[in-house]
C-alpha positions in Angstrom: 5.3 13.7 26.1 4.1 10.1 27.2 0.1 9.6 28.5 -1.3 6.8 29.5 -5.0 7.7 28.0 -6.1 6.5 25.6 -5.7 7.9 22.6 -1.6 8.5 24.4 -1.4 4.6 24.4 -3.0 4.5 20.8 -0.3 6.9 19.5 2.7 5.5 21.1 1.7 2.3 19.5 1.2 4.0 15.9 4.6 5.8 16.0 6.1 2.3 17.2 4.6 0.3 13.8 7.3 -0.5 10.8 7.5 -3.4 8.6 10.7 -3.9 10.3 8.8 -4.7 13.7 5.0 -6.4 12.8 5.1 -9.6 12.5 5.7 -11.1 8.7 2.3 -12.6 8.3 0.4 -9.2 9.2 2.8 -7.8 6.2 1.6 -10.1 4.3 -2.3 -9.9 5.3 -2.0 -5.8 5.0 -0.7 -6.2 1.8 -3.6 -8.1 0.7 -6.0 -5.7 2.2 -4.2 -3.0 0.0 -4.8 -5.2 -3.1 -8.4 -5.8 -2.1 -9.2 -2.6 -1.4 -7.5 -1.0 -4.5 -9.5 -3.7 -6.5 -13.3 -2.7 -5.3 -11.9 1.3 -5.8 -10.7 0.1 -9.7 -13.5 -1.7 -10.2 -16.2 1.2 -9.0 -16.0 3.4 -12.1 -18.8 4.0 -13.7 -20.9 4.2 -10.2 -22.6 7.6 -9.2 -21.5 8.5 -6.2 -17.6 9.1 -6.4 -19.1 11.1 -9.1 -20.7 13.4 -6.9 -17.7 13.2 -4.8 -15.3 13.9 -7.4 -17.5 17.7 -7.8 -16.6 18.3 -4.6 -13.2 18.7 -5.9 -13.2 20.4 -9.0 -10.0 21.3 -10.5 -8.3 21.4 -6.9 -4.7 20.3 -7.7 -2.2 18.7 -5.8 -0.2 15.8 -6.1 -2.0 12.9 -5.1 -3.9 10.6 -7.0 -7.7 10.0 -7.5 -7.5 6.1 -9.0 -8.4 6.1 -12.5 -7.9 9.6 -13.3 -5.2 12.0 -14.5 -5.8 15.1 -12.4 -3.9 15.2 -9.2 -5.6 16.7 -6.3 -5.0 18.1 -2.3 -4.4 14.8 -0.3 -7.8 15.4 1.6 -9.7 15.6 -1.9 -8.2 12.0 -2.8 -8.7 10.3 0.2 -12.4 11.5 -0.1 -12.8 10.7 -3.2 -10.8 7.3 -3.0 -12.6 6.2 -0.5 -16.2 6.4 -2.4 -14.6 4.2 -4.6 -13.3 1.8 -2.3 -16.7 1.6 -0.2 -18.6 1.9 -3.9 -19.5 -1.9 -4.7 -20.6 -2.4 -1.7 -17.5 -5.5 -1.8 -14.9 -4.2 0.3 -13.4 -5.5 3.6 -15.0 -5.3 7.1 -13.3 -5.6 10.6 -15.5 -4.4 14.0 -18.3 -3.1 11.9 -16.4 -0.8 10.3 -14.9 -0.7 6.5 -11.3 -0.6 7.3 -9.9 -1.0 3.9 -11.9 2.5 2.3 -10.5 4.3 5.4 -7.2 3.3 5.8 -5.4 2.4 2.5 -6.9 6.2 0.6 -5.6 8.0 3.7 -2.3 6.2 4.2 -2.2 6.7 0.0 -3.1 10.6 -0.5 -0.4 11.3 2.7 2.1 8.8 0.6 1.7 10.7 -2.9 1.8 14.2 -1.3 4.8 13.9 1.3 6.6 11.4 -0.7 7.0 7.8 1.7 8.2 4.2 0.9 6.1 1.2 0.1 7.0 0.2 3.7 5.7 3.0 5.1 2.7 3.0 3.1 2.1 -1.0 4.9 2.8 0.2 8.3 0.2 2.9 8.0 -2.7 0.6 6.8 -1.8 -1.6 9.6 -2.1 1.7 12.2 -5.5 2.3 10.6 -6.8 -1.1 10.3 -5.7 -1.5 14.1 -7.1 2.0 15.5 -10.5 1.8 14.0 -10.9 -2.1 15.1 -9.5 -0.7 18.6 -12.1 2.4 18.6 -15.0 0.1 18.0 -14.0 -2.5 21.0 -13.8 0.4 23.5 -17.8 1.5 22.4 -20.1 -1.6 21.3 -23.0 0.4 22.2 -22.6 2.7 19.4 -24.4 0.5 17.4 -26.7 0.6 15.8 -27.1 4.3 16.6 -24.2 5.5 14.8 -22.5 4.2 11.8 -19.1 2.3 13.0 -17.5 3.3 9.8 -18.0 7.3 9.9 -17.2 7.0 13.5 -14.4 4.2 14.2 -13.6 4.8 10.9 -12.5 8.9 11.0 -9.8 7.9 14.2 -8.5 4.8 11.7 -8.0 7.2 8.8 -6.3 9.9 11.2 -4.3 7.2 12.2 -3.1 6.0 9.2 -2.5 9.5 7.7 -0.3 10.6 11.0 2.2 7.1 10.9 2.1 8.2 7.3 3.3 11.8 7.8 5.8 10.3 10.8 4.1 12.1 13.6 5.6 12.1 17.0 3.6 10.2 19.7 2.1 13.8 20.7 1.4 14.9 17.5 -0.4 11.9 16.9 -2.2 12.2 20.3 -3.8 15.3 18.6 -4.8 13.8 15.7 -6.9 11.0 17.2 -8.2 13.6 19.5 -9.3 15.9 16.6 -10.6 12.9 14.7 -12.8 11.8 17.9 -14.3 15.4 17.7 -15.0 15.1 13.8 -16.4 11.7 13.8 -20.1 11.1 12.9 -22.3 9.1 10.6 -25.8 7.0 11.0 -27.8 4.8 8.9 -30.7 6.2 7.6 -29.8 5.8 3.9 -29.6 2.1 4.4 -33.1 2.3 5.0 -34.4 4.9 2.0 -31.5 3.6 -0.6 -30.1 7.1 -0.5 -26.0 7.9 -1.0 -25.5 9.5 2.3 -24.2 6.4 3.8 -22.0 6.0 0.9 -20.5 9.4 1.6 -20.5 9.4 4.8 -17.6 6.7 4.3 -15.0 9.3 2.2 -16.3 12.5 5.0 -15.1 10.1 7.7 -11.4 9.3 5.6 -11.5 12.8 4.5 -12.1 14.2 8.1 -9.4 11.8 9.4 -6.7 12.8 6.8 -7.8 16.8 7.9 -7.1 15.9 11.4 -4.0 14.6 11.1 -2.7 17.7 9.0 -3.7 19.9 11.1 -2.0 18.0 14.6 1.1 18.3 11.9 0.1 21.9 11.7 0.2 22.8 15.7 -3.4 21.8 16.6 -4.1 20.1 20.2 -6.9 17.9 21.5 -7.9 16.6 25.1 -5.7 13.7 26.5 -9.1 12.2 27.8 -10.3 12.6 24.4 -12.2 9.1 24.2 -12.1 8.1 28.1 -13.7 11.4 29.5 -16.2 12.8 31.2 -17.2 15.2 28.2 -15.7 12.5 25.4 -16.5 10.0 22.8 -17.1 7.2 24.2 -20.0 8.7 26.4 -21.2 10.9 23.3 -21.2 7.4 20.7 -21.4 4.6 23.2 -23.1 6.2 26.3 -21.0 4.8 28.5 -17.1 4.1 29.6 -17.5 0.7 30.1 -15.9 -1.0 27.6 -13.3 1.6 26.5 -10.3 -0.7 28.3 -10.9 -3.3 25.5 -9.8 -0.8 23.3 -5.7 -0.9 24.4 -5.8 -4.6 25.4 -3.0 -6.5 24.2 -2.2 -2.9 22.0 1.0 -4.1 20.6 0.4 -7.7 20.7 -2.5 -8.7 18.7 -3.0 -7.2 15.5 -6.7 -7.0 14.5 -6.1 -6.8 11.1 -6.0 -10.8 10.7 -9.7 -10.6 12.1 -11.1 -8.8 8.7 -13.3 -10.5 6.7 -13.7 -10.2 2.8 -16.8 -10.3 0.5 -17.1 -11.8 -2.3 -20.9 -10.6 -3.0 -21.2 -6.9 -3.7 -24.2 -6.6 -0.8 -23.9 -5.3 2.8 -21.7 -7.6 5.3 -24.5 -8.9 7.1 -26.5 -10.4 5.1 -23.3 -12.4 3.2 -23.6 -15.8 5.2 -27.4 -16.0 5.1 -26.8 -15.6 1.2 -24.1 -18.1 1.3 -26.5 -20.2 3.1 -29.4 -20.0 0.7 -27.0 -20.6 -2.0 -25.6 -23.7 -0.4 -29.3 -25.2 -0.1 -30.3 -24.2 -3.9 -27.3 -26.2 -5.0 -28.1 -29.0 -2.6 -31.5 -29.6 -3.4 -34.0 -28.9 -6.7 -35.7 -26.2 -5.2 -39.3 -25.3 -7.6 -40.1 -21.8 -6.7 -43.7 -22.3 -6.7 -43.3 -25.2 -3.6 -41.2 -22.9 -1.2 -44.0 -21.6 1.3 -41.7 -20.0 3.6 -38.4 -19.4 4.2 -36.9 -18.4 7.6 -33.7 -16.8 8.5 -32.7 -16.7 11.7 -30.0 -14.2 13.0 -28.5 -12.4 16.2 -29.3 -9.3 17.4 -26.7 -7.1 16.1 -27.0 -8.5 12.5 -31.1 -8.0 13.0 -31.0 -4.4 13.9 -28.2 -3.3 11.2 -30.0 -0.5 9.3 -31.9 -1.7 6.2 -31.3 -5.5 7.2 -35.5 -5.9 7.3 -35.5 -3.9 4.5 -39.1 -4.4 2.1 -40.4 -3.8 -1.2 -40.6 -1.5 -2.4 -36.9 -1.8 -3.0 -36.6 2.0 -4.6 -32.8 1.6 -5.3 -29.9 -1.0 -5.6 -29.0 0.2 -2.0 -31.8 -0.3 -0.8 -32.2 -4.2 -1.7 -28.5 -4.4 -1.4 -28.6 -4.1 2.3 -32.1 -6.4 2.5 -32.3 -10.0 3.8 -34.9 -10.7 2.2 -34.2 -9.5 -1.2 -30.5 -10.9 -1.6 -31.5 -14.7 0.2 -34.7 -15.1 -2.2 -32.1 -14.0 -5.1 -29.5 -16.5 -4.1 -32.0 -19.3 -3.5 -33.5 -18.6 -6.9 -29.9 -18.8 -8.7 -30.0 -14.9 -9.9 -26.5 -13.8 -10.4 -25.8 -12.2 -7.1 -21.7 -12.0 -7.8 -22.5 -9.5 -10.8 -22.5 -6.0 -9.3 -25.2 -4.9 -11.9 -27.9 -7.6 -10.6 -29.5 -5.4 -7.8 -30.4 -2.8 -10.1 -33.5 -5.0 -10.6 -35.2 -3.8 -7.8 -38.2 -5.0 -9.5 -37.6 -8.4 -10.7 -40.5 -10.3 -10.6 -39.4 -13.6 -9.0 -37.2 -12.4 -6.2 -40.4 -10.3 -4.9 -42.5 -12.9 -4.8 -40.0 -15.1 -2.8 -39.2 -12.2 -0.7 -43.0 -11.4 0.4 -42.5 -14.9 1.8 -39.4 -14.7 3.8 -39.4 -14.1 7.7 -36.5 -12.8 9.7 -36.1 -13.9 12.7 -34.0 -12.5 15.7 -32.6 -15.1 17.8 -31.6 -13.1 21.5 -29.4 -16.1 22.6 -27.4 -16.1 19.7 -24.2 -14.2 19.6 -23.2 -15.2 15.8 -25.2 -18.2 14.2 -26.9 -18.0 11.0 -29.5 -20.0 10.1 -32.1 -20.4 6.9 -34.5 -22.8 6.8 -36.8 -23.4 3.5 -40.1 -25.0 3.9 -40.2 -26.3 0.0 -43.1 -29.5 -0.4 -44.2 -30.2 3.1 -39.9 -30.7 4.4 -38.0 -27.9 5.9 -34.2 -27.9 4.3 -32.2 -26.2 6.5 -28.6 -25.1 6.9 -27.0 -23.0 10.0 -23.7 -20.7 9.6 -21.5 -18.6 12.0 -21.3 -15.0 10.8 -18.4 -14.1 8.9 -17.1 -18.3 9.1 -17.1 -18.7 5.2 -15.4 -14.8 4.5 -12.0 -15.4 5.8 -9.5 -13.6 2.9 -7.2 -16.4 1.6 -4.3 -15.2 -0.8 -5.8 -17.3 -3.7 -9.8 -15.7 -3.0 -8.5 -12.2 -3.0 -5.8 -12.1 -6.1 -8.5 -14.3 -8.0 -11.3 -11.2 -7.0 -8.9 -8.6 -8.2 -8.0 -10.4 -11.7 -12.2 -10.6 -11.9 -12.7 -7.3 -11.3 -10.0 -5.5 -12.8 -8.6 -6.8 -16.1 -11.0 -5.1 -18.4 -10.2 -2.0 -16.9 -6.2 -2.0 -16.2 -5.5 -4.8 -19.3 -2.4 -5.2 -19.6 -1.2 -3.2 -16.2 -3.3 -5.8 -14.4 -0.2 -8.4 -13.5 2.3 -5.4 -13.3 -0.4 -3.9 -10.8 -0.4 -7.0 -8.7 3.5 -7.6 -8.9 3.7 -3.6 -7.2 1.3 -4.2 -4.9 3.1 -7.9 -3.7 6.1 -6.5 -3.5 5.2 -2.9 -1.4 7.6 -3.4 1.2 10.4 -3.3 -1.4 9.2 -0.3 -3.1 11.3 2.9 -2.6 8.0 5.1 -3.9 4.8 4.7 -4.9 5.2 6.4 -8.3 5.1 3.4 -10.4 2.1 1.9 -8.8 0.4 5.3 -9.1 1.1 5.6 -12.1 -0.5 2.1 -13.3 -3.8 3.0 -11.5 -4.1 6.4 -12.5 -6.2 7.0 -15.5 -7.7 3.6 -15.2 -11.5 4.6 -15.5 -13.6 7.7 -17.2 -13.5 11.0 -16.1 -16.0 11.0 -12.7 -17.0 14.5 -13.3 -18.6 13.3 -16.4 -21.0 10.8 -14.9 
C-alpha cells in the first residue's frame, strides 16, 4: 500500500535508499559520520551515564554488541546503551538540532548484529536516519525550545534506520515512523540543573525507535496522518501544521546528511563558534585577564534560548558548564584546555569564574545565525563575528585526525584496522570483523 502522508512519503523514500542508488559523495559523508560517531562512543568509557544505562540491561543476552564490552545483548538494549556513549562527550555530530549520529548509526548497528546485514546496508540505513530525523525537525521548528529535538526528531530517525535495516516494506515502515511519533519525547531541564536525564533521554529516544520498528516488523499499525493530523505530532510538538510540507521537500533529492556539522570541543553545539571565536581573539591579541572589563557575546534567538545556554555559577556539574556561554568563552579566552574532555570538571576554577561573572549574552532578534564576541580589554573593544556552525563543517582529514586522538589508547593496535573497516563499509559482507575490533574496547560499565 502507497500514501501520500507523510510518514507514507517518508517510508517509500527509506525502502528506496541503497548504496547502489545515493549519490557516491553521501557514501562517503555517511561513512564518516559512522567513524565519528563510533569514535565519541569509543572514546566515552569511563563516563557515568552509559554506566547507569548499561544496569538497565543486566545480563540480557542477545547478539548485538554494546562497544567495548564482551557481553552481547537484545538489539534494543545496545542501541540504548550505544547511544549514551555516542551522545556521552558531549562531541558528537549535530544536523536540525538533533544528534543524528547517537541515533542513527547504534540503531542501524544493533538491527545489523541481530539480523545479520551487509556493510552496505548498514550505510544506507544511517543515511535513512540521518535523513528522517533532519526531515522530522523541518516539518516542526516550533518545537523548540520546548521539547528536545533529539528525543523527539531523534526517536522517528532511529525507527528509520532500524526498519531500512530490517528491509521493511513501505507499509511496514509506515508503522514504524507512526509508532516512533507516538513514543517520542524529551525536554531540557537537565541542561539547566547538570542532571543525566538529557543524556538519557538521547539512548530512550534510539531505544524507543529501535522498539518501534520491531514491533511494525511484528504486525503493529499506526495512523497514516500520524505527523500531519488533526490529533498528531506536529500539533502535539510544534503546535501547528504549518511547516510540516518542508519535511518531504525535495525527499529523494537532497540528502541532509551533507548539512551535519562536527565538534571538535566536547561542549554543547551552540556555544562551539562563540568558543571558536574567543579562542581566535586570545591567539590574536595578548589578552591580561585583569584588563578585560567585559566581554559580550552576541547571538540569535534560537542559540539564546537553548536550555542551559545562560547558564551561571554555580556550575554544580560538568554538564552544567558544558552547556554555558559564559563558562566555555571565558575558558577559551583564558587558554584553558577546552579540547580535553576532563577540563569542565572544574566547575570551580578560579579564573574562568571570575571572567564569567563578567560576560553578557546578548540576543540579537534580527539575527538568524551570526555570532559575535566582543572583549573590552584596556579601554579597545577586540572583536570577531562568526556564522553558526561556519567553522564545524566535517572534512575527511578533521574527522580521521579526531578519531586517531581519541581512540588509540583505547583500541591500540586495532585503531588503523578499525579505520580501514569502517572506510571500506560498503564492501563489507558483515559486520563481524568490525564488531569484533570494537567489542571489549573499554571496562566493564556495570562496574563504574
Amino acid at each position: 500500500m502507497s500514501s501520500n502522508s507523510i510518514s507514507g512519503q517518508f517510508a517509500q523514500a527509506i525502502v528506496a535508499m541503497s548504496t547502489n542508488t545515493l549519490p557516491a559523495d553521501v557514501v562517503e559523508k555517511a561513512k564518516l559520520r559512522i567513524l565519528d560517531s563510533l569514535t565519541t562512543a569509543v572514546a566515552a568509557h569511563g563516563l557515568a551515564v552509559p554506566g547507569v544505562a548499561a544496569a538497565l540491561v543486566g545480563e540480557n543476552h542477545g547478539k548485538s554488541t554494546i562497544i567495548g564490552q564482551q557481553q552481547r545483548v537484545p538489539a534494543i538494549d545496545a542501541a540504548w546503551v550505544n547511544a549514551t556513549l555516542v551522545n556521552g562527550r558531549s562531541q558528537d555530530d549535530f544536523l536540525c538540532k538533533s544528534h543524528p549520529g547517537a541515533i542513527a548509526v547504534p540503531a542501524a548497528l544493533a538491527i545489523a548484529e541481530q539480523e545479520g546485514g551487509s556493510g552496505a546496508d548498514f550505510i544506507a540505513a544511517v543515511v535513512a536516519g540521518y535523513e528522517i530525523t533532519g526531515r522530522v525537525y523541518l516539518g516542526g521548528p516550533g518545537m523548540l525550545p520546548k521539547f528536545r529535538a533529539t528525543g523527539v526528531a531523534g526517536t522517528i530517525g532511529a525507527a528509520a534506520a532500524a526498519a531500512r535495516m530490517l528491509a521493511l516494506d513501505a507499509e511496514r515502515t509506515r508503522h514504524a515512523l507512526g509508532c516512533a511519533a507516538v513514543f517520542a519525547s524529551g525536554f531540557g531541564a537537565g541542561f539547566l540543573s547538570g542532571t543525566m536525564e538529557v543524556k538519557l533521554n538521547v539512548g530512550m529516544a534510539c531505544r524507543n525507535g529501535v522498539s518501534a520498528a520491531l514491533l511494525a516488523q511484528a504486525g503493529a499499525t499506526a495512523s497514516d496522518l500520524a505527523f500531519e493530523g488533526e490529533a498528531g505530532f506536529y500539533l502535539a510538538m510544534a503546535g501547528t501544521t504549518d511547516h510540516a510540507s518542508a519535511a518531504t521537500q525535495d525527499l529523494g533529492e537532497r540528502y541532509l546528511l551533507g548539512d551535519t556539522v562536527y565538534k571538535e570541543y566536547p561542549v554543547c553545539i551552540f556555544v562551539q563558534t562563540p568558543m571558536t571565536l574567543a579562542r581566535e581573539i586570545a591567539h590574536l591579541y595578548p589578552l591580561h585577564v585583569d584588563r578585560i572589563e567585559r566581554v559580550t557575546v552576541q547571538v540569535c534567538e534560537l542559540t539564546y534560548t537553548n536550555p542551559g545556554f545562560t547558564n551561571v555559577a554555580p556550575f554544580t556539574s560538568a554538564l552544567r558548564a558544558r552547556v554555558s556561554a559564559r563558562f566555555c568563552v571565558a575558558a577559551a579566552l583564558l587558554g584553558k584546555p577546552i579540547d580535553e574532555h576532563d577540563f569542565y570538571a572544574c566547575v570551580d576554577d578560579p579564573d574562568v569564574l571570575a571572567l564569567a561573572a563578567r560576560i553578557d549574552l546578548v540576543l540579537d532578534p534580527q539575527s538568524v545565525d551570526t555570532v559575535r564576541v566582543a572583549v573590552e580589554h584596556g579601554g579597545h573593544t577586540l572583536a570577531l563575528t562568526g556564522i553558526e556552525g561556519e567553522t564545524l563543517r566535517p572534512s575527511r582529514e578533521k574527522v580521521i585526525a579526531k578519531y586517531r586522538r581519541l581512540t588509540s589508547e583505547i583500541l591500540g593496535p586495532k585503531t588503523e584496522t578499525v579505520l580501514r573497516q569502517i572506510l571500506d563499509l560498503e564492501h563489507l559482507p558483515h559486520l563481524h570483523d568490525l564488531m569484533g575490533s570494537l567489542r571489549g574496547a573499554g571496562t566493564p560499565l556495570a562496574q563504574r
